[in-house]
N, C-alpha and C positions, 0 to 999 in steps of 0.2 A: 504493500500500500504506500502510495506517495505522500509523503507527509504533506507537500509544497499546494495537494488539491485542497487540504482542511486550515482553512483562517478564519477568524471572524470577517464578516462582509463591513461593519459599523469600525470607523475607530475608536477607538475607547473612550474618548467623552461622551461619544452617543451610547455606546454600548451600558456606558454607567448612566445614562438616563436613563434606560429601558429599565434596567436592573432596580432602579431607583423608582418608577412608574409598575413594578409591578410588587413592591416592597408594600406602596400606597393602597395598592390593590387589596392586597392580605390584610390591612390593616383596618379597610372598610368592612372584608370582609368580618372580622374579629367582633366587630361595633354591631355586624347585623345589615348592614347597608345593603349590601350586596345581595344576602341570602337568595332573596323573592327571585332575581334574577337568575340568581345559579340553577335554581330549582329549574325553571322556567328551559334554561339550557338543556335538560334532564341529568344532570352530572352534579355530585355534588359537588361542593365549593372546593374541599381541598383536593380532589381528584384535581379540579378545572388549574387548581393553582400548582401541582404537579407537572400538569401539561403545558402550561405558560413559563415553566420550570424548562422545560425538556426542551422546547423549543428555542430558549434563549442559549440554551449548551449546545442544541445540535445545531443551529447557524452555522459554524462550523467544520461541520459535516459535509462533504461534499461529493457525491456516489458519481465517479464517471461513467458515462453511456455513450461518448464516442469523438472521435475528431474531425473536422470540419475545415477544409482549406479557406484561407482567412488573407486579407489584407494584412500586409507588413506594417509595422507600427510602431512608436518609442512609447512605453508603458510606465506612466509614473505610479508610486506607489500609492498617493496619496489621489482622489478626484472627487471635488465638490459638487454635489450636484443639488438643487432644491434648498440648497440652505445646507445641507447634512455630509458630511463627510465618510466617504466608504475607501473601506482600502482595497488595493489592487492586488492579485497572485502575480509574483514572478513568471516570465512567460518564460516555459519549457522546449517549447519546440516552434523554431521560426514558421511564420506564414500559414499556422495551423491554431484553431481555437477548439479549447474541451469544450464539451457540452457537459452540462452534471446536474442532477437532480439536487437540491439543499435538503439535506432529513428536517430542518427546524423549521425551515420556511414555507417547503412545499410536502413532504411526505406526512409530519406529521397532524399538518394541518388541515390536507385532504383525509384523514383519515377518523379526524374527530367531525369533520364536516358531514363525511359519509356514515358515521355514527347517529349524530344529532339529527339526518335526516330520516334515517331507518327509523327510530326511536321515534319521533316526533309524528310521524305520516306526512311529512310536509314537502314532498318533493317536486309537485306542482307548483306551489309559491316559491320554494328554494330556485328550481331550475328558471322559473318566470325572471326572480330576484337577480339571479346569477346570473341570464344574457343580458338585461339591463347594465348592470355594471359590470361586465367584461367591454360592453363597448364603450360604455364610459370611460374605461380605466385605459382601452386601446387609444381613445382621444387624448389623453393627457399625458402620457408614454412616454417619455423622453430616451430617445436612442443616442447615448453617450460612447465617444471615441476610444477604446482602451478599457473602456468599466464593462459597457452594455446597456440595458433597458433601467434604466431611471424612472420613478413614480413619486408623486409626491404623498409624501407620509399619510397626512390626513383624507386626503381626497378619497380611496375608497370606503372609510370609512364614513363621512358622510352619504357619499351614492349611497352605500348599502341601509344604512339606515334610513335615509329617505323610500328606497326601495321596496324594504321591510315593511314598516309603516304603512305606505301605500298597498299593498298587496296584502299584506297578511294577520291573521286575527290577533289582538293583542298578547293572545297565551302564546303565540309561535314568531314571535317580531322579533326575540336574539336569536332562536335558532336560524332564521331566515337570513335574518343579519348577519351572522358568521358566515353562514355556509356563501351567501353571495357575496362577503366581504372578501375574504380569503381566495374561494376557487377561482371567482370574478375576477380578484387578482393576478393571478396565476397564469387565469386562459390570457385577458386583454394585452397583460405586461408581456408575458414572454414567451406563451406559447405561438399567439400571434404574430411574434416579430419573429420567430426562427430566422424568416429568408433575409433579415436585414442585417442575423450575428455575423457573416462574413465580410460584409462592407466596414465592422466596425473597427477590427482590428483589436478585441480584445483575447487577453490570452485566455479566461475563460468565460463561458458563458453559463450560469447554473442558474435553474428552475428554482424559485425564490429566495434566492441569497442576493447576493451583492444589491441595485437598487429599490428592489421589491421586500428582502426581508423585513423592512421596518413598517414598510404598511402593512404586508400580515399580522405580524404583531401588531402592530396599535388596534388591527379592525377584532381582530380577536378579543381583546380587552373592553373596546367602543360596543361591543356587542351585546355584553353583559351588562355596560354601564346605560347602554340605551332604554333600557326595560327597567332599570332603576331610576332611572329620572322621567320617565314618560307619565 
């Protein structure tokens, strides 16, 4: 296993906001705030803050699935995009970009999605939910030179909630919410742009890391907190 595929995607002042944004969370949780939400998610609360857990470790996880001939490029370690700073992998092999699934970003986020929908019976709203904001998220995409597909933090996370809200009954507005926050992420950011990763010149490209893992995360979190405040 290549050590140089597994980084954190955030640099570490963002990464210590997340960490520090999901600290907040547990502590709502603790007060009772939260409860009514989590229930609503069908997952109890420290399960859900287990998985908010896993995901902000496995960020760094990165499962190659293949390489991709790629524009040549000078790859700085560091690239701002949206306000937020992500860092870059070292590129391993000229004029060729990995492709990689994130466990934190994408694996296990489709997997608590495809949970809460099973669970829930809400697949019609979910999947309604989820093309909405995949083409929303596809409009707002930012294709960076070296990094890859760029999103801005909060933006799915509003779509999705607006989405939710609109379409779905209020016992089922975070599961809806998550599931078209996150997958909606996923399809519009970067499954969408495959044909655009060779023009970028980056040396990887991975399925919810680099500029998409922080809107999963937050929309994951916004999910919960939407059914709490609403």
């Amino acid at each position: 296993m290549d050590r140089r595929h597994h980084y954190y995607p955030l640099a570490w002042p963002f990464l210590a906001g997340l960490a520090v944004l999901l600290v907040a969370v547990v502590a709502l949780v603790q007060v009772g705030a939260l409860s009514y939400a989590y229930e609503r998610l069908g997952i109890g609360s420290s399960t859900v803050f287990a998985i908010l857990l896993l995901e902000l470790l496995g960020s760094s996880i990165n499962v190659p699935l293949g390489w991709l001939r790629s524009e040549p490029g000078v790859t700085p370690t560091r690239v701002v995009v949206f306000g937020v700073t992500y860092t870059v992998p070292a590129r391993t092999r000229p004029k060729e970009t990995l492709v990689a699934v994130n466990v934190g970003g994408a694996v296990i986020p489709t997997a608590l999605s495809a949970y809460v929908v099973a669970r829930g019976g809400i697949a019609i709203d979910a999947l309604a939910a989820t093309a909405i904001v995949t083409a929303g998220v596809h409009l707002v995409a930012r294709p960076v030179a070296g990094l890859g597909i760029a999103v801005p933090t909060l933006a799915p996370a509003f779509m999705a909630a607006a989405a939710a809200i609109a379409l779905a009954s209020p016992a089922h507005t975070a599961g809806v919410a998550y599931c078209a926050g996150t997958v909606g992420t996923l399809l519009g950011a970067d499954v969408l742009n495959v044909r655009r990763i060779p023009s970028l010149g980056a040396p990887m490209a991975s399925i919810g890391g680099a500029g998409t893992f922080d809107a999963v995360f937050i929309t994951g979190i916004a999910a919960v907190l939407l059914v709490a405040l609403a």
